[in-house]
N, C-alpha and C positions, 0 to 999 in steps of 0.2 A: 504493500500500500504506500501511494506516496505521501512524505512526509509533511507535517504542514498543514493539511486539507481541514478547512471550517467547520466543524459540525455545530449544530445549533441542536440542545437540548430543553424541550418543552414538557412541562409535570409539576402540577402545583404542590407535589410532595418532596418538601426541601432533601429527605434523606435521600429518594431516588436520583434526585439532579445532581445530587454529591458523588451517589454510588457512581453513575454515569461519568461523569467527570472523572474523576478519580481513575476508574478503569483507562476512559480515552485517551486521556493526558499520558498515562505510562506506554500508549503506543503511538506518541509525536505528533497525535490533532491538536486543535487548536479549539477550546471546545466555549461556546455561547452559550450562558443559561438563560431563562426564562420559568418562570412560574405562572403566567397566563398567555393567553392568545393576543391579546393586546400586546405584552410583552415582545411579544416572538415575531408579529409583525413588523412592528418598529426596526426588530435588528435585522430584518429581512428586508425591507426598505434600503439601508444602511451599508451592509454588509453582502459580500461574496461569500455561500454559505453553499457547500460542498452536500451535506445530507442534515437532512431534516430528521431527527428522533422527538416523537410524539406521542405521549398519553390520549386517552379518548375520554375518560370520565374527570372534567376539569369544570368546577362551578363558572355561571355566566356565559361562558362559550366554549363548548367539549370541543375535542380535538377532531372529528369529522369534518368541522365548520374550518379549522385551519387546515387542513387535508385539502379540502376546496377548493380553497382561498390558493393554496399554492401550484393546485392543478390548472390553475387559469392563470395565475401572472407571471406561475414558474414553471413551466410543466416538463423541462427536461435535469427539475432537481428532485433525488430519490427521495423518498420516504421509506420510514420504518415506526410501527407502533411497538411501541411497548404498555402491555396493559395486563391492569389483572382481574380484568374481569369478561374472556371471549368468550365471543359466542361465533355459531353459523354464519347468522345476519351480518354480525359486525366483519367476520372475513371476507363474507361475497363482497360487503360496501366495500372496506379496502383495497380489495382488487380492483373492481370497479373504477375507482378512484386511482389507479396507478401505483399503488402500494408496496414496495418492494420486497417487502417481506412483515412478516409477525410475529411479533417474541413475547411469550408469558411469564410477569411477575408468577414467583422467583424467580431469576434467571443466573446461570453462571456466567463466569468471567470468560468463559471457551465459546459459550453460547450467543452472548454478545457481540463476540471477536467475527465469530462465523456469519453474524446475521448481518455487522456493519459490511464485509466483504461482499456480501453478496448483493447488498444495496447499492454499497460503491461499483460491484463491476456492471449493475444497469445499468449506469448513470455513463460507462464507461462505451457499454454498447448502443445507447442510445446516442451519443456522441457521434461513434465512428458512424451511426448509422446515417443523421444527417452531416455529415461533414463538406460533404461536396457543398451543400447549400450555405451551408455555414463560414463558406469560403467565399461566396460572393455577398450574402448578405452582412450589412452592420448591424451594430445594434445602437440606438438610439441612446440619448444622455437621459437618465432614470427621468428627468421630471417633463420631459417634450413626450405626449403623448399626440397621437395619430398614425393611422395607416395611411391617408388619401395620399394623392401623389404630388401634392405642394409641399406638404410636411417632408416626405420624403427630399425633394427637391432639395429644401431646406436644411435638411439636415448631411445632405451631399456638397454644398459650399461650406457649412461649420466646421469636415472633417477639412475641409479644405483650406481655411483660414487660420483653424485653432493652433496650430503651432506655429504661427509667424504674426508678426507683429503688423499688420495689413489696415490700415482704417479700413473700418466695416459702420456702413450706413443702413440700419433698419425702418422701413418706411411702414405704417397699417393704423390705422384704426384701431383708437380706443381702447384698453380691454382686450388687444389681441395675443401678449404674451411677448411685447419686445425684448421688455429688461429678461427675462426666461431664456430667452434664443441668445440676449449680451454671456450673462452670468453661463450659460453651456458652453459658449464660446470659451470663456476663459477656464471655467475650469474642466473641461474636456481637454485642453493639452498641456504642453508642456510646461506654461507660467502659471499653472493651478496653485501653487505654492506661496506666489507672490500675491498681492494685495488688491481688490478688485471693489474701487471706488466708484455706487451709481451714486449721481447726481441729478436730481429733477432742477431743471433751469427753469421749470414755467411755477415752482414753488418757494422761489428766493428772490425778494425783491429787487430788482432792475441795477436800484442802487447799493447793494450788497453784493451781488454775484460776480462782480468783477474781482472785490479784495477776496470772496470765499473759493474762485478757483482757484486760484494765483499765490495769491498770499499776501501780506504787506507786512511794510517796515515802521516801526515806532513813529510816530506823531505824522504819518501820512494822512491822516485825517482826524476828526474830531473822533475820542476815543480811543485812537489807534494807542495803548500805552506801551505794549512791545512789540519786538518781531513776531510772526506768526506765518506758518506754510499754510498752504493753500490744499486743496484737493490735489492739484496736479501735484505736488510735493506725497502727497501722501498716497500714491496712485505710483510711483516713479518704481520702474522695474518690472511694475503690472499693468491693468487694465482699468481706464477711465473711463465711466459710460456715461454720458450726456443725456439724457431723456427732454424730452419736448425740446431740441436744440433751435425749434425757431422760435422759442421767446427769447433768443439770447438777443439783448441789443447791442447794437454796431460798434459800441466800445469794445463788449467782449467778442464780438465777433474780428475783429482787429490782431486780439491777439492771439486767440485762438488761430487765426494764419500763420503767425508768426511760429507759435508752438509746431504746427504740419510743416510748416516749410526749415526751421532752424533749429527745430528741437529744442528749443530750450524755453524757460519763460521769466519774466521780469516783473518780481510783485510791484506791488503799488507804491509807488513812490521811490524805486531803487533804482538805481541806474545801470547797474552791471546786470547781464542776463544772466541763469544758471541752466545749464544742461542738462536735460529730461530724456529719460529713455522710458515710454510709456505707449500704451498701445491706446489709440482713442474706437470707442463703441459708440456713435450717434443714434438718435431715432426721433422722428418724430410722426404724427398725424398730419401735421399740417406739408403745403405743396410748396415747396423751396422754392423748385422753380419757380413757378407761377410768382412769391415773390419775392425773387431776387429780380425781375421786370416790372415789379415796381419798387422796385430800391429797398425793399425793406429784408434783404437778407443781400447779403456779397454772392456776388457769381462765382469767384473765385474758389473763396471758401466751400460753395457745394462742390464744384468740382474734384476738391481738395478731400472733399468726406466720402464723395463717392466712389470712392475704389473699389471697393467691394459693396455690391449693393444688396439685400435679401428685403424681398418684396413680401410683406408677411399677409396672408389671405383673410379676411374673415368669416366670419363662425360659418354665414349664412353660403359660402362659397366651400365651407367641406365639412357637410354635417354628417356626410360617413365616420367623420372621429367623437360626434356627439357620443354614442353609446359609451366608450370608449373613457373619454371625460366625466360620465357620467357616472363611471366605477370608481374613477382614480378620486372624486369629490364623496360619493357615498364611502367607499372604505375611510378617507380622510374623517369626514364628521360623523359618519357614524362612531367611530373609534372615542372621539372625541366628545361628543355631546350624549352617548348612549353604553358605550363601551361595550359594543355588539357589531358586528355584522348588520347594515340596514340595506333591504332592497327593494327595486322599483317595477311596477304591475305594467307590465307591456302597454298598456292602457295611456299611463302617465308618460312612457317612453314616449311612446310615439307622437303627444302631445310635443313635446321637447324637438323630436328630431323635423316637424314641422315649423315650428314656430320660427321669426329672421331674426332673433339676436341682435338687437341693434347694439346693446352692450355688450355683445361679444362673447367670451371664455369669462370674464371678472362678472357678465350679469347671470351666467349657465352657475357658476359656482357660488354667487349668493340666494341663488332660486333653491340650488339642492342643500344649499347651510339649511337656507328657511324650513327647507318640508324635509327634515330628519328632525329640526329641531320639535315642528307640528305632529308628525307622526311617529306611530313605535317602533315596528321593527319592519312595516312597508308602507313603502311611497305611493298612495293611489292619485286619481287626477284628483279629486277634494284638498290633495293638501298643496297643488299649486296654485301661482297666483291665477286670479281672475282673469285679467289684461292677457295670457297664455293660452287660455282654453278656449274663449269666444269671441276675440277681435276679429272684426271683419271689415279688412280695408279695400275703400273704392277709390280708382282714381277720384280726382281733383273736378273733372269736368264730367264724370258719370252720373247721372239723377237716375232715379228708377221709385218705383211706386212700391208705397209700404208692404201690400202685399208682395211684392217682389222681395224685400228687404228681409220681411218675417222670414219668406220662405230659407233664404240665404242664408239667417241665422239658425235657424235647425237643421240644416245641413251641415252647418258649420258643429253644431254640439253632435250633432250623429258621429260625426267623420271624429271629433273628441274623443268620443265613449264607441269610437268601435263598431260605428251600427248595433248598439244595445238600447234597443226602443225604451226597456225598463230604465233603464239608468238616466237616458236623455229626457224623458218624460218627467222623470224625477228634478232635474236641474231646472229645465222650463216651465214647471210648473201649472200642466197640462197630463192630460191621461196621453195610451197611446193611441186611442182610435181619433183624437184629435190631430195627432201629429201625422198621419196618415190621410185623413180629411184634408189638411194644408199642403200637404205634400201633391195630394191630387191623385194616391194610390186607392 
């Protein structure tokens, strides 16, 4: 076995996790404890974790549910239960679930040895097995989730940027995860180590943000009472990220030139420049171009930021990653506001993967904070907002007749709930042989 390899052991029975440890460590793993499922996710988040060893009988959420859980976000890491109390049932589920093997409290120290081998060498043959694919595909930086093929895209310039010092210009809408795509950038390569300063410019006032990038010198201003470095001092050797960079005004757009073109930067009020070696990350919403044509951003300067540019999509242009997001925010608060497993009834899904996100990813992840916080342990369409379920927008210059209107909106709550006459009847406030009478069937 090779040396080293992660195992993460789960059992809210301190002596087991001890006995466990104890044994693994004298054969050179590296062993993770946990005493809950909550626990064990966290370090699974966190951590490169080689085999999963897990109990089943664990109060608040048994070990089936993290079985699950790691069959979908992990599915070529082995498992092994150890428990004492099998049954039938509990083996078929295990297999089922991908389970590599199963060991009965009491267990010897031979028994153990031979059960982790044998988990390890699935994990080994599931490897060789997709290796070919494993050889063209990447795998994404743990917090960018999506399949579509912008994300993709996306994540084919990061491997491409992150180990060189490249200004990279991020352009999207709102809420679509720039500073996400900055912060993978940097620490996806090689200057992960070094210092990775975001700055929001459209949150520091006008006349502030010039001394807070830069820095300034003693009595350069009123209050100024000593030297003080700036962000770019405190960013130098790493990565600067500028967020909303066209509210910078043309003061600090000035220097900010200077910084791309001479590398270095000169606080406020100093005369001598100092020498920066810093990678800059920009982004904004707003359209540079458009104005730097009317003067209100330098031509130069965009030119200057856009070297590397990542066009980032919003929600409503790849809602094949909604599902997708919509696990990565239930497991999130669920964990956290319930300290369970919470999940969502196809019903409310599908609400979600219709709807256009004008707030993007930041409005999809306080919609599902909201309805884990409102529900137990599922998400039905009652616990989203209103404005979600039954908007129904007309163009601008479209008029039509109330009856026209009524009918749209019950269509609108059918196509909600599924075509389930009972439940839309329910929300409108009508039986179903009325909604049927209006419909015209």
């Amino acid at each position: 076995m090779r040396l080293r390899e992660n195992i993460l052991v789960v059992d809210d029975d301190l002596s087991i996790v001890e006995l466990l440890h104890r044994h693994l460590s004298s054969w050179d793993f590296h062993v993770f404890k946990a005493v809950s499922v909550k626990e064990a996710v966290n370090i699974l988040k966190d951590t490169n974790i080689d085999l999963l060893i897990t109990d089943l009988k664990m109060p608040q959420i048994d070990g089936f549910e993290l079985i699950k859980f790691v069959s979908e976000h992990y599915p070529h890491l082995p498992k092994l239960i150890v428990t004492g109390y099998p049954s039938v049932q509990d083996s078929l589920k295990a297999i089922k679930n991908g389970v590599a093997d199963y060991l009965t409290k009491p267990f010897t120290k031979e028994e153990l040895r031979l059960a982790v081998e044998k988990s390890m060498q699935s994990q080994k043959q599931q490897i060789a097995f997709t290796q070919d694919k494993a050889q063209t595909a990447k795998k994404l930086p743990k917090e960018i989730i999506g399949e579509s093929q912008a994300i993709q895209e996306i994540f084919e310039i990061i491997e491409r940027v992150k180990d060189n010092k490249a200004t990279v210009f991020i352009h999207g809408e709102s809420g679509t995860g720039k500073e996400l795509l900055a912060r993978a950038i940097h620490y996806e390569g090689k200057f992960s180590k070094q210092a990775f300063i975001a700055v929001n410019c459209g949150a520091i006032p006008e006349n502030l943000l010039e001394a807070e990038l830069f820095g300034y010198k003693k009595g350069a201003f009123t209050g100024a009472e000593t030297d003080r470095n700036g962000f770019f001092q405190a960013a130098n050797g790493g990565t600067i990220f500028l967020d909303e960079i066209g509210n910078a005004p043309l003061n600090v757009q000035n220097r900010l030139l200077r910084v791309l073109q001479e590398k270095e930067v000169i606080k406020v009020g100093a005369q001598k420049p100092e020498k920066i070696d810093v990678r800059i990350i920009a982004a904004t919403n707003s359209n540079l171009k458009e104005m730097s044509k009317k003067d209100l951003f330098r031509e130069d300067l965009y030119y200057r930021l856009v070297v590397v540019e990542i066009e980032v999509p919003p929600l409503r242009e790849r809602k094949a990653d909604i599902p997708l997001l919509v696990d990565k925010f239930l497991l999130k608060y669920g964990l956290e506001y319930k300290d369970k497993f919470v999940k969502i009834t196809p019903e409310a899904l599908s609400i979600l993967k219709r709807y256009h996100w004008p707030g993007n990813i930041r409005e999809l992840e306080n919609v599902i904070q909201r309805a884990v916080i409102l529900s137990d342990k599922i998400i039905d369409v009652h616990h989203l907002p209103e404005h979600l379920k039954y908007k129904i927008d007309f163009p601008e210059d479209e008029f039509i007749t109330l009856k026209e209107m009524e009918k749209k909106y019950i269509q609108k709550v059918l196509r909600a709930t599924d075509q389930n006459k009972t439940k839309a009847a329910q929300i409108l406030g009508i039986d179903r042989k009325t909604i049927r009478l209006k419909l015209g069937q």
